[in-house]
PDB file of N, CA, C and O in Angstrom:
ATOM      1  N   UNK A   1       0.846  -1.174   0.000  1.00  0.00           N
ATOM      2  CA  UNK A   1       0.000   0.000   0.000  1.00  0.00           C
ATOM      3  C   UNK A   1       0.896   1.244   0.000  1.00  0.00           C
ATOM      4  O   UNK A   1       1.832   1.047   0.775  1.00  0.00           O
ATOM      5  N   UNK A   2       0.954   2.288  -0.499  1.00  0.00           N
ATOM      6  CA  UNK A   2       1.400   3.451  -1.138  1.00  0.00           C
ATOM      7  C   UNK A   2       1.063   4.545   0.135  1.00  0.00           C
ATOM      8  O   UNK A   2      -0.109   4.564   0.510  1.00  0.00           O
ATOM      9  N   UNK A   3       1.903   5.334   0.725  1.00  0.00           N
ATOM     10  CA  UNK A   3       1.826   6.409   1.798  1.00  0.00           C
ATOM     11  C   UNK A   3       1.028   7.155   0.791  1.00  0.00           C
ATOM     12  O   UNK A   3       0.897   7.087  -0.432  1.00  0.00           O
ATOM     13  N   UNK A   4       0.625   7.766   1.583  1.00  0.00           N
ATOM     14  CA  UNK A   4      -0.261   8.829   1.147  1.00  0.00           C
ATOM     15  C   UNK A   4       0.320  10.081   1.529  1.00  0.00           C
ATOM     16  O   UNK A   4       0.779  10.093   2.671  1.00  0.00           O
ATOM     17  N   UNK A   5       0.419  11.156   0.853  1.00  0.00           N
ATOM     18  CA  UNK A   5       1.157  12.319   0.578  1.00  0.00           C
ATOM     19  C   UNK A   5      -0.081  13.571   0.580  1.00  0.00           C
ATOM     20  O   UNK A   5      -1.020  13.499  -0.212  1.00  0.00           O
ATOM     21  N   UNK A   6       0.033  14.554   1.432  1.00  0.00           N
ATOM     22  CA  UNK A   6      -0.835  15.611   1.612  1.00  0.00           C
ATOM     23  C   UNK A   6      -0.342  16.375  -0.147  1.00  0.00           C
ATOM     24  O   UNK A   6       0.770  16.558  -0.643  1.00  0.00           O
ATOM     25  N   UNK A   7      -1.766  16.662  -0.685  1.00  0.00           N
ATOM     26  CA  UNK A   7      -1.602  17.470  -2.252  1.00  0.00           C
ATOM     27  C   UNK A   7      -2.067  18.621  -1.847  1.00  0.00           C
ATOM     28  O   UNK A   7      -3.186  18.983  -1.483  1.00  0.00           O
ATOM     29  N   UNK A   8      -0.641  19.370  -2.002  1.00  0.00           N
ATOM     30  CA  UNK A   8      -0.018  21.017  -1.855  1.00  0.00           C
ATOM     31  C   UNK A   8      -0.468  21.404  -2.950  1.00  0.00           C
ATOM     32  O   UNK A   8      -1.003  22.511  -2.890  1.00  0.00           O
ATOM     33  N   UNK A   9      -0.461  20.951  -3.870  1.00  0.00           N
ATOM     34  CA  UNK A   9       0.177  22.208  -5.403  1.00  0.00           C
ATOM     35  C   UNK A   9       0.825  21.269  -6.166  1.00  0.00           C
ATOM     36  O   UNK A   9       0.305  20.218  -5.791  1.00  0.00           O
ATOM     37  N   UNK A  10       1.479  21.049  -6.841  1.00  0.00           N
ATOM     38  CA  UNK A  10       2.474  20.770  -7.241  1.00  0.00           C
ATOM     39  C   UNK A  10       3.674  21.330  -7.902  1.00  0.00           C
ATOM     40  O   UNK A  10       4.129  21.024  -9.005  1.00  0.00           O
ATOM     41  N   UNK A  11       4.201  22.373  -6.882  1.00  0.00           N
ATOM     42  CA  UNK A  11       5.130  23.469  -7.196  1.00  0.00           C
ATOM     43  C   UNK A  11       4.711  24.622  -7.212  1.00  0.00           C
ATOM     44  O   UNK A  11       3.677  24.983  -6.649  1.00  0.00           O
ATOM     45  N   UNK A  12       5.825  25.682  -8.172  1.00  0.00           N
ATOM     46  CA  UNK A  12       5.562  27.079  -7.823  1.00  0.00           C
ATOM     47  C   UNK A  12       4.554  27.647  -9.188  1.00  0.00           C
ATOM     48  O   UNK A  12       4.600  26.937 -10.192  1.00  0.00           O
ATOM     49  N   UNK A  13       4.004  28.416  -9.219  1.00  0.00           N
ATOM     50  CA  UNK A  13       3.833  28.733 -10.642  1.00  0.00           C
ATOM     51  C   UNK A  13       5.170  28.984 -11.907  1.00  0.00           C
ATOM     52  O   UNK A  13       5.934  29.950 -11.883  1.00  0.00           O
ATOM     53  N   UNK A  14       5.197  28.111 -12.731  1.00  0.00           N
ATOM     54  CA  UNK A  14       5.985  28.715 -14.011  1.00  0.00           C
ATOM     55  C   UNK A  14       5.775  28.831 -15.021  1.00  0.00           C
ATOM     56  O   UNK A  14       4.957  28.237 -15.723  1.00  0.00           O
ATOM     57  N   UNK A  15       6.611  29.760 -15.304  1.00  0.00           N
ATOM     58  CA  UNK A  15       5.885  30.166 -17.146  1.00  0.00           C
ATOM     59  C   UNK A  15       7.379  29.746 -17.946  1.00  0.00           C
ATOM     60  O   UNK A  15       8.370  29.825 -17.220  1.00  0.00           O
ATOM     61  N   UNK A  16       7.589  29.354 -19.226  1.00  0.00           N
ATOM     62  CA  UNK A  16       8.483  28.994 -19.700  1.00  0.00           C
ATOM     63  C   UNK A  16       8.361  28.871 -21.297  1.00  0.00           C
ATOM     64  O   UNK A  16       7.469  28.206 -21.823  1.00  0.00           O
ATOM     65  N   UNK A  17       9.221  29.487 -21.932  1.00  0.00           N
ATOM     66  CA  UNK A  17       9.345  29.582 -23.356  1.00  0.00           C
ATOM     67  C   UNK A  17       9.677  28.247 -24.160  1.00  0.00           C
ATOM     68  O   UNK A  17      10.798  27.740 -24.138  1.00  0.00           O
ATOM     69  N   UNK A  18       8.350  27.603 -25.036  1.00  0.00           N
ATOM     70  CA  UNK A  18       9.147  26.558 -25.652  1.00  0.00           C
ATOM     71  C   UNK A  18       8.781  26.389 -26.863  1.00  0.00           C
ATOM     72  O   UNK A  18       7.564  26.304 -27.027  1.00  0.00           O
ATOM     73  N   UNK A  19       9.658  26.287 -28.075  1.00  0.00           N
ATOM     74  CA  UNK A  19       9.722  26.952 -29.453  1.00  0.00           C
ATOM     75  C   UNK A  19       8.874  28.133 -29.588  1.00  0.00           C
ATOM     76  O   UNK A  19       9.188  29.127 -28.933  1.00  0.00           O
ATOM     77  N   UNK A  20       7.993  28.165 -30.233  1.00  0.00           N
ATOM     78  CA  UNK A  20       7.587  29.201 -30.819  1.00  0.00           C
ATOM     79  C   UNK A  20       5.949  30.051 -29.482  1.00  0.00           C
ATOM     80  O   UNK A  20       5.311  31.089 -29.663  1.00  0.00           O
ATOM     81  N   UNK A  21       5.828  28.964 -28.241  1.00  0.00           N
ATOM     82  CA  UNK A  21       5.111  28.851 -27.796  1.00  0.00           C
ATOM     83  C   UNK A  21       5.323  29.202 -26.053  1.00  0.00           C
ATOM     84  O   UNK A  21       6.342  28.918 -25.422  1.00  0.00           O
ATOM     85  N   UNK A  22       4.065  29.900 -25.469  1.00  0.00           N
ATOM     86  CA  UNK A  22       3.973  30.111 -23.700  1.00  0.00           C
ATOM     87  C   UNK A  22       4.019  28.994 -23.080  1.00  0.00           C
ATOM     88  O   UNK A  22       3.493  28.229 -23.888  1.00  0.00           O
ATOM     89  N   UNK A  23       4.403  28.170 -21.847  1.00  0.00           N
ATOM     90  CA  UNK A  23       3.696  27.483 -21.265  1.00  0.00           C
ATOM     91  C   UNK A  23       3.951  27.972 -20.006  1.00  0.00           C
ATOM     92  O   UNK A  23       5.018  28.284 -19.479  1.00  0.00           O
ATOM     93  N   UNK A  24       2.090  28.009 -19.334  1.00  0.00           N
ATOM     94  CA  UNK A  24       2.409  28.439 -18.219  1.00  0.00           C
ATOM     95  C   UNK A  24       1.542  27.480 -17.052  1.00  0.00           C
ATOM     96  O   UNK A  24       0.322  27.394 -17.186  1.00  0.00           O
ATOM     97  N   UNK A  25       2.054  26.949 -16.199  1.00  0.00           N
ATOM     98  CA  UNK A  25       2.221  25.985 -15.147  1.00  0.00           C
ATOM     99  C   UNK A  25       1.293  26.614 -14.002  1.00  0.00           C
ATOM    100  O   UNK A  25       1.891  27.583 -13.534  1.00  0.00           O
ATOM    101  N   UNK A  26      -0.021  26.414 -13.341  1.00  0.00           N
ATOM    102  CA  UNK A  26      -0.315  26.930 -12.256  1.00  0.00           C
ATOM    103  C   UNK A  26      -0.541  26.025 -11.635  1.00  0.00           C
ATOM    104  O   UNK A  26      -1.266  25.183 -12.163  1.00  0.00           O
ATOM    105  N   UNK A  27      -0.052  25.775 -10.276  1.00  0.00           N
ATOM    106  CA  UNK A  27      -0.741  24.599  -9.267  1.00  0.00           C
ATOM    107  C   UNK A  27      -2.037  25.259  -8.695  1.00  0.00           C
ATOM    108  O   UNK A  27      -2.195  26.413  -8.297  1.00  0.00           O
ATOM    109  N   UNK A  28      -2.713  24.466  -8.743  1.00  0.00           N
ATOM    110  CA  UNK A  28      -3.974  24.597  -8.232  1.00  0.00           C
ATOM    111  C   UNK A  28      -4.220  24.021  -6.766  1.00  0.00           C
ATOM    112  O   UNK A  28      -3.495  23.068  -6.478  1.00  0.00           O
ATOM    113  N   UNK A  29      -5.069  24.418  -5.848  1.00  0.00           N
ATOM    114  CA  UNK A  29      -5.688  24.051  -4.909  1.00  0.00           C
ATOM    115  C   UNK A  29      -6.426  22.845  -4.421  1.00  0.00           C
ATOM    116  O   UNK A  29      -7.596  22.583  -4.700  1.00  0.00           O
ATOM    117  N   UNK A  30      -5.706  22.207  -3.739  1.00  0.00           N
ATOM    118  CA  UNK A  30      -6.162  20.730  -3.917  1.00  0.00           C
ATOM    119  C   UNK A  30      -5.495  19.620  -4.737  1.00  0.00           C
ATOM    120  O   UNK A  30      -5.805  18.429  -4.709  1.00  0.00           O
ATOM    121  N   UNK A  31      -4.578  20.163  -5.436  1.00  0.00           N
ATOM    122  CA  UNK A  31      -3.167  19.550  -6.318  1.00  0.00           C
ATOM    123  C   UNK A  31      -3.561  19.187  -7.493  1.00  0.00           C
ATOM    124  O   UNK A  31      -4.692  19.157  -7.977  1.00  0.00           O
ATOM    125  N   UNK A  32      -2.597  18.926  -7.900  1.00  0.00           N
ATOM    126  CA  UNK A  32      -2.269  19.385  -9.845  1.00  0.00           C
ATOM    127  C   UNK A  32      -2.100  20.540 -10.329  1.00  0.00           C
ATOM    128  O   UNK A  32      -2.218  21.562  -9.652  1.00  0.00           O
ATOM    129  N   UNK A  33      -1.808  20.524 -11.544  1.00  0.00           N
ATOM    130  CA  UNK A  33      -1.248  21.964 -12.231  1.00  0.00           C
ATOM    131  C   UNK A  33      -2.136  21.871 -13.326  1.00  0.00           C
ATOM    132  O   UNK A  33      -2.337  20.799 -13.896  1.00  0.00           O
ATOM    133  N   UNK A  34      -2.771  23.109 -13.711  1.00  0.00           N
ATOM    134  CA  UNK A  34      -3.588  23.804 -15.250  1.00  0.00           C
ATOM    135  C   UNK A  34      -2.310  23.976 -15.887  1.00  0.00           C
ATOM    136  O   UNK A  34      -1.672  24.947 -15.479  1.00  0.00           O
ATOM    137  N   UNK A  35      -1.898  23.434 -16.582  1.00  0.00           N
ATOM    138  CA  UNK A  35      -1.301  23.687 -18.056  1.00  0.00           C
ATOM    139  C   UNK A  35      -1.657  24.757 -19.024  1.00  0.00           C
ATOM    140  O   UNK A  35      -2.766  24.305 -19.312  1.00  0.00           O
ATOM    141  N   UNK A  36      -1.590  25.477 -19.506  1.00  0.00           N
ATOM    142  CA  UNK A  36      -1.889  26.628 -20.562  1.00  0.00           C
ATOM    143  C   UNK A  36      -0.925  26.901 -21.608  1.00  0.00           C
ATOM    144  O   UNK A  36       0.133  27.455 -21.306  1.00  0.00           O
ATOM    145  N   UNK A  37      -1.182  26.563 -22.845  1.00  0.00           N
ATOM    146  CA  UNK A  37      -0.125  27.252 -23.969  1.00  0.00           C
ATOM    147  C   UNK A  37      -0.880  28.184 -24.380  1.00  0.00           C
ATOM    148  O   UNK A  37      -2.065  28.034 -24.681  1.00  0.00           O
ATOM    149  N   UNK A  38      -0.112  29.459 -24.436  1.00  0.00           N
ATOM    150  CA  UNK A  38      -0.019  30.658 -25.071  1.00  0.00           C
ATOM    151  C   UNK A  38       0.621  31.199 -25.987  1.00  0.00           C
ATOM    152  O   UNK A  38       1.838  31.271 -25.817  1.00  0.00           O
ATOM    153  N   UNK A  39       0.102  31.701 -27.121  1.00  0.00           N
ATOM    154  CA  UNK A  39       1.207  32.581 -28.107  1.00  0.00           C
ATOM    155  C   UNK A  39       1.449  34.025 -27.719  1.00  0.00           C
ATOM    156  O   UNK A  39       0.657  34.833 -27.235  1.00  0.00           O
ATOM    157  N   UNK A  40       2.735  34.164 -28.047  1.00  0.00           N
ATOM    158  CA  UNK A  40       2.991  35.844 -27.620  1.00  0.00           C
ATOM    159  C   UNK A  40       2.249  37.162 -27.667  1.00  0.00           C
ATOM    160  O   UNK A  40       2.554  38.113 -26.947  1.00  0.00           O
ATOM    161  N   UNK A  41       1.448  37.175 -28.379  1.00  0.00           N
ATOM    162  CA  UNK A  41      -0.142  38.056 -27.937  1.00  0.00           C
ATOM    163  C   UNK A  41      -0.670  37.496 -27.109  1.00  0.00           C
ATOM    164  O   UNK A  41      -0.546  38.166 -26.084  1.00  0.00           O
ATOM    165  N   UNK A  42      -1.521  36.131 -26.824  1.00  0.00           N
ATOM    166  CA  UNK A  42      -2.126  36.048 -26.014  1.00  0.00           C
ATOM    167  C   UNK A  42      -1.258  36.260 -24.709  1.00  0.00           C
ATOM    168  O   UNK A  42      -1.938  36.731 -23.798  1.00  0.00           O
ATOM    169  N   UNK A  43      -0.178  36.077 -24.440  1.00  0.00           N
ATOM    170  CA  UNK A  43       0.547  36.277 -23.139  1.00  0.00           C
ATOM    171  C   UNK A  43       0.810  37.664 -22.423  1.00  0.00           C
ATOM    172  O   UNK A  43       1.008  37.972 -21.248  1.00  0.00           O
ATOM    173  N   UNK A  44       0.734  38.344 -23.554  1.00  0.00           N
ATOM    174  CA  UNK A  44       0.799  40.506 -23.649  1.00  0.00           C
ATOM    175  C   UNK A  44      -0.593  40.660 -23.271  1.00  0.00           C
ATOM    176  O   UNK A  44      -0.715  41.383 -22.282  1.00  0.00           O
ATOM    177  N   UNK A  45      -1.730  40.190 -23.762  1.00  0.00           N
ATOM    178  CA  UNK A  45      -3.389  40.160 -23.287  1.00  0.00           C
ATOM    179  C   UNK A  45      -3.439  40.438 -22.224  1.00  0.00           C
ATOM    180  O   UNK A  45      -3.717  41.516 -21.699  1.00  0.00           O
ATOM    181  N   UNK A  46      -2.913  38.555 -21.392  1.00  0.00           N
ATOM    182  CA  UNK A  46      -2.822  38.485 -20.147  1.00  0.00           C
ATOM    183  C   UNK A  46      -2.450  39.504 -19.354  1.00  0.00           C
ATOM    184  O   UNK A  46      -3.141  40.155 -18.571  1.00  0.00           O
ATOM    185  N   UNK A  47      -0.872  39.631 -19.711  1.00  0.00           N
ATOM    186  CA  UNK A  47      -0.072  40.414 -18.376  1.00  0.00           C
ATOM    187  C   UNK A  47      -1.156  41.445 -18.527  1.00  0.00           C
ATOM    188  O   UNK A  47      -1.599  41.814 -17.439  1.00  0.00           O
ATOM    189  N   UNK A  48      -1.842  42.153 -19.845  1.00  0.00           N
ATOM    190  CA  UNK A  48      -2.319  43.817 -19.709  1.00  0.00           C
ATOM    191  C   UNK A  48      -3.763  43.362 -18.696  1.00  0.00           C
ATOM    192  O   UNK A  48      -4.326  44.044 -17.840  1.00  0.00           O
ATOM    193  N   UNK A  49      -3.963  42.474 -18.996  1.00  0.00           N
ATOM    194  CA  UNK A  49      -5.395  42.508 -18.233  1.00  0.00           C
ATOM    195  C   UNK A  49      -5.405  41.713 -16.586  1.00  0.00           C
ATOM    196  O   UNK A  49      -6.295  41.889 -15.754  1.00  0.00           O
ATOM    197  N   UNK A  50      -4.347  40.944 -16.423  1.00  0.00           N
ATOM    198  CA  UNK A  50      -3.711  40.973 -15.044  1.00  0.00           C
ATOM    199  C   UNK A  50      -2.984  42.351 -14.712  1.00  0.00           C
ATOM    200  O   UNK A  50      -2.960  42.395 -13.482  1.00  0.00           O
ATOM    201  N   UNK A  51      -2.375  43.506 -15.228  1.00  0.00           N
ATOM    202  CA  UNK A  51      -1.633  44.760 -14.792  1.00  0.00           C
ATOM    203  C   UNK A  51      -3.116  45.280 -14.123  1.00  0.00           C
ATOM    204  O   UNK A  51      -3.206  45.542 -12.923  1.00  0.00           O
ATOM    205  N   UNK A  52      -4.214  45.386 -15.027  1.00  0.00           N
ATOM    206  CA  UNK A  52      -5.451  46.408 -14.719  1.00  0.00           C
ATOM    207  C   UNK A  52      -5.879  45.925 -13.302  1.00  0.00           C
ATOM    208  O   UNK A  52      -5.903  46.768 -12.406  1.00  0.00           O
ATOM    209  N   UNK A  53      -6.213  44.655 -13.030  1.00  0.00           N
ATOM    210  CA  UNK A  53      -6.426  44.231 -11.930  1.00  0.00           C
ATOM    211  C   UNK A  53      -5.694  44.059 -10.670  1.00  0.00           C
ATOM    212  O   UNK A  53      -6.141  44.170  -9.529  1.00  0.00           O
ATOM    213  N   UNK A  54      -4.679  43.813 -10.991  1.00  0.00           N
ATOM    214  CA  UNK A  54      -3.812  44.164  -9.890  1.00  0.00           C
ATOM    215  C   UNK A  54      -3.168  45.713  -9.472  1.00  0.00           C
ATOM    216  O   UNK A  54      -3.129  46.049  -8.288  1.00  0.00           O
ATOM    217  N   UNK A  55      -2.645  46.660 -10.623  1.00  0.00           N
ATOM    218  CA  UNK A  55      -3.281  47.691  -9.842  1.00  0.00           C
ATOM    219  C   UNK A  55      -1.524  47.688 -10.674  1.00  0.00           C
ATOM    220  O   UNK A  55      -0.788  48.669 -10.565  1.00  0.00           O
TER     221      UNK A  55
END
């Protein structure tokens, strides 16, 4: 039988450039990570519409 391991997250958030493409890594609540590929507009979108909200 397999210990059982409290699910944190699974890491920090990262974002990371790969070929021509975003990937950005969020752990979620309750564990696992949302995966997201982005192209370089959609990632400029983001940050502008995360800047407005965060201030």
């Amino acid at each position: 039988m397999a210990a059982m391991k409290p699910r944190t997250g699974d890491g920090p958030l990262e974002v990371t450039k790969e070929g021509r493409g975003i990937i950005m890594r969020v752990p979620l609540e309750g564990g696992g990570r949302l995966v997201v590929e982005l192209t370089p507009a959609e990632a400029g979108e983001l940050a502008n519409a995360l800047s407005e909200v965060v201030g």
